[in-house]
C-alpha positions in Angstrom: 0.0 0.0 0.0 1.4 3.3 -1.0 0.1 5.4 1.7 -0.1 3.2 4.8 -1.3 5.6 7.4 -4.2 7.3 4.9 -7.2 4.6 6.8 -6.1 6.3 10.1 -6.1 9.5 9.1 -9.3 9.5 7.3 -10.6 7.8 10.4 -9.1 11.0 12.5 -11.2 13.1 10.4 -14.7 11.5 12.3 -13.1 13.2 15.4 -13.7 16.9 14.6 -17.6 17.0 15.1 -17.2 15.1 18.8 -14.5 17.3 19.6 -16.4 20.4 18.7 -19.6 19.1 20.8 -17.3 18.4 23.8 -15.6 22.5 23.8 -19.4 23.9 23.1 -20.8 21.9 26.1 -18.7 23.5 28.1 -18.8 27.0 26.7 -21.8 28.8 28.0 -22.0 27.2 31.5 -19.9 29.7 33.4 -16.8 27.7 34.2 -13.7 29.4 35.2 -10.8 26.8 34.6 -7.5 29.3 35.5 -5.1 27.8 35.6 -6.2 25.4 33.2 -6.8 26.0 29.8 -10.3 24.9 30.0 -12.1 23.3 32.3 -12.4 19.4 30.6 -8.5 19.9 31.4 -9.0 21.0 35.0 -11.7 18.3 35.3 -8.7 15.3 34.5 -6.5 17.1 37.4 -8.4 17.4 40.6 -6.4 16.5 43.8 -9.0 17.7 46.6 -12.2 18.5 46.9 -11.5 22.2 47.3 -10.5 21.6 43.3 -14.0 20.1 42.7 -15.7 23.0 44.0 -13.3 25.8 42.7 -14.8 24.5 39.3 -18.2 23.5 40.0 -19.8 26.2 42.5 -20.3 26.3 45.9 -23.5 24.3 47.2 -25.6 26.7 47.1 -24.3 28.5 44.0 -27.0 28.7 41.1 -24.7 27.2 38.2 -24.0 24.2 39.7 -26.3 22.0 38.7 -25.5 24.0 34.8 -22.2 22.7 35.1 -22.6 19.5 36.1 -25.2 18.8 33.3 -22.7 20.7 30.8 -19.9 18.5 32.1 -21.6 15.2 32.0 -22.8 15.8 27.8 -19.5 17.0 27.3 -18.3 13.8 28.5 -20.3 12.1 26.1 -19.1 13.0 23.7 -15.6 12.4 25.3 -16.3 8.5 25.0 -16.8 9.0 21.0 -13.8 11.0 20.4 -11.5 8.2 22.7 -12.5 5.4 20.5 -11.9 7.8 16.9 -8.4 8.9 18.4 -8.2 5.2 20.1 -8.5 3.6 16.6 -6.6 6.3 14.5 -3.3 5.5 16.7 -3.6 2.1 16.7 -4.4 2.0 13.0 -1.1 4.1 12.1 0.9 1.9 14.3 -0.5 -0.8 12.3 0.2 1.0 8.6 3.7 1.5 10.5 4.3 -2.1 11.5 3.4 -3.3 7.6 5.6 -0.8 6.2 8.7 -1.3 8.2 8.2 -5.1 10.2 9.4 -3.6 13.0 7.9 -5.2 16.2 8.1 -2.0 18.3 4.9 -1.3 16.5 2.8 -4.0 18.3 3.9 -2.1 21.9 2.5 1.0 19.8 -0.5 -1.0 19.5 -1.7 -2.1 23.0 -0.3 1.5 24.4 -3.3 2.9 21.7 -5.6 1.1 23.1 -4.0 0.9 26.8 -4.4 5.1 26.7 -8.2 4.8 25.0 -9.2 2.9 27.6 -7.8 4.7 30.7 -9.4 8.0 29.1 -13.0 5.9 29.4 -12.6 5.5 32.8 -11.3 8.5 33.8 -14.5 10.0 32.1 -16.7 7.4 34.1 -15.2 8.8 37.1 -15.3 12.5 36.6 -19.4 11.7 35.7 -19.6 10.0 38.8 -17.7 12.7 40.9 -20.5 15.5 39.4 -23.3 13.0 40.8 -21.7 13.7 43.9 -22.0 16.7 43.9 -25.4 16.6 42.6 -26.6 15.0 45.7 -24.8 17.4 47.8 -21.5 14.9 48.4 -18.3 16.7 50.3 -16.2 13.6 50.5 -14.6 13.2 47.3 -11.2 11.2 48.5 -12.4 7.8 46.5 -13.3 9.4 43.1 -10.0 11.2 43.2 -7.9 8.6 44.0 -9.3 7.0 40.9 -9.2 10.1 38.5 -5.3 9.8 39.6 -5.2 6.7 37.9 -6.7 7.1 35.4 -5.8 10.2 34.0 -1.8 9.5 34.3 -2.3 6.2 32.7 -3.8 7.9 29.7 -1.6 10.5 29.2 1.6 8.7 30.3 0.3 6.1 27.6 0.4 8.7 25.2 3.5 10.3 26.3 4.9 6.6 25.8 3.6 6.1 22.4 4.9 9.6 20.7 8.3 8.6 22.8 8.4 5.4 21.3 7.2 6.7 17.7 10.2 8.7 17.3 12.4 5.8 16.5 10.3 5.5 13.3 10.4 9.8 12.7 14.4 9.0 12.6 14.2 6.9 9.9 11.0 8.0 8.0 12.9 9.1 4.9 14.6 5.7 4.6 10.8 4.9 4.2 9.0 7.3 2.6 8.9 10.4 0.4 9.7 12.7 3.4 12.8 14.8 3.7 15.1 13.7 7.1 14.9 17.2 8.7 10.8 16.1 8.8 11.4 13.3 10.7 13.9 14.8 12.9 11.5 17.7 13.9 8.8 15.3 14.6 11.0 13.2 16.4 12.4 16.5 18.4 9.1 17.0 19.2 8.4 13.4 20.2 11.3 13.9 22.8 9.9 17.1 24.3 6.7 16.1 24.6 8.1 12.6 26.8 10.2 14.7 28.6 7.2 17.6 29.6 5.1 14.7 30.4 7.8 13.4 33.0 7.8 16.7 34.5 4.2 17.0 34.5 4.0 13.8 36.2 7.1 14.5 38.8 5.9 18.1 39.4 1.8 18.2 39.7 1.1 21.8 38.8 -1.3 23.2 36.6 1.6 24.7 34.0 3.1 21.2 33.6 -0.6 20.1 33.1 -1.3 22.2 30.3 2.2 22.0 28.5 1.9 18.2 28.2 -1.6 17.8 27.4 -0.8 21.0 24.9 2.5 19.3 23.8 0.3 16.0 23.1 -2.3 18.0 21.1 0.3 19.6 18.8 1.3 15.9 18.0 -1.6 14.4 17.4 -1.9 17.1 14.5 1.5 16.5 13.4 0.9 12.8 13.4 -2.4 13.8 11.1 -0.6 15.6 8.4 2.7 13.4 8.4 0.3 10.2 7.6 -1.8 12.4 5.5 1.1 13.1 3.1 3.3 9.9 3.4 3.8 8.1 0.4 5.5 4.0 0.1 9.0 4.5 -1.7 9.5 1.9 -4.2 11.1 -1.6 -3.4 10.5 -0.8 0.0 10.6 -3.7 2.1 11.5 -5.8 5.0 11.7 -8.6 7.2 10.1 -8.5 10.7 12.4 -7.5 13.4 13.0 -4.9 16.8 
């Protein structure tokens, strides 16, 4: 196949509707995520339940129940967008693993689907922390301790998966009609993006957050065009190995 990684991309194209629905949920319900850059973000990284109700309202607060409502369809739409971005990196690891036989791509695989389905429960659980708060909850310790979970598994998964990716980005003009300086700019970028992830994860402040998850955005784009673009050199070919 000349183009390996067009099925993923065009796949990556059903995401834009869900991830339009998820921002516009949020947008007219009154939420004030500083320091994050919007509040789905602040939603992944709550640590107490002062957190919780710095983005929700007080108890007594008249938007509450507005955000919790806005937060759970946002959510939603959440679990569609984690299965299109779920599948798109899974289906370019698997363009990559029959353009190259490298085995490195099956662990790109199961870290695909290993970061799809951490993001499903950690949606489950921010749902289920705005029920709490629904029926007037103040203890929060349980849900958190979850979110923890599952939100570092997903993007840790991620980080994991562009960190691992950029052995291919060295090497994608041996492959493919790129030039080398692309590969080594999106394997540059690869690095960074591990590295801020790292930090995010050795740190725990909002900045770190944002960079990471901001970081991991900016790839997923550059992941969409490079596979977009990619063409099969001729005679390209080889036998399965590391």
């Amino acid at each position: 196949m000349k183009r390996p990684f067009l099925p993923a991309c065009l796949l990556m194209l059903l995401a834009i509707l869900p991830m339009r629905m998820m921002r516009q949920s949020v947008a007219d319900a009154g939420f004030q995520p500083a320091p994050f850059s919007s509040p789905l973000l602040q939603a992944e990284f709550h640590t107490s339940g002062d957190d919780v109700l710095a983005l929700y309202g007080a108890e007594n607060s008249d938007d509450r129940k507005e955000r919790t409502d806005a937060m759970r369809q946002a959510h939603r739409y959440d679990n569609l967008f984690l299965c299109i971005y779920g599948l798109f990196l899974a289906l370019f690891a698997v363009g990559g693993f029959r353009l190259t036989r490298k085995k490195y791509f099956l662990v790109l695989i199961a870290l695909a689907l290993l970061a799809a389905c951490a993001d499903f429960f950690e949606n489950y659980t921010i749902v289920q922390i705005t029920y709490a708060l629904d029926n007037r909850a103040t203890d929060f310790s349980l849900h958190l301790g979850w979110l923890a979970t599952y939100t570092w598994l997903k993007w840790l998964s991620l980080a994991a998966y562009f960190g691992l990716l950029m052995r291919f980005f060295c090497e994608a003009a041996d492959w493919g009609n790129v030039g080398n300086w692309v590969g080594k700019i999106l394997a540059g970028a690869c690095m960074l993006t591990l590295l801020a992830a790292l930090l995010a994860f050795g740190m725990r402040t909002a900045r770190w957050e944002n960079w990471m998850a901001q970081a991991i955005t900016v790839l997923f784009a550059g992941l969409f065009l490079f596979g977009l673009f990619f063409r099969k050199k001729n005679g390209v070919g080889s036998k399965v190995s590391a």
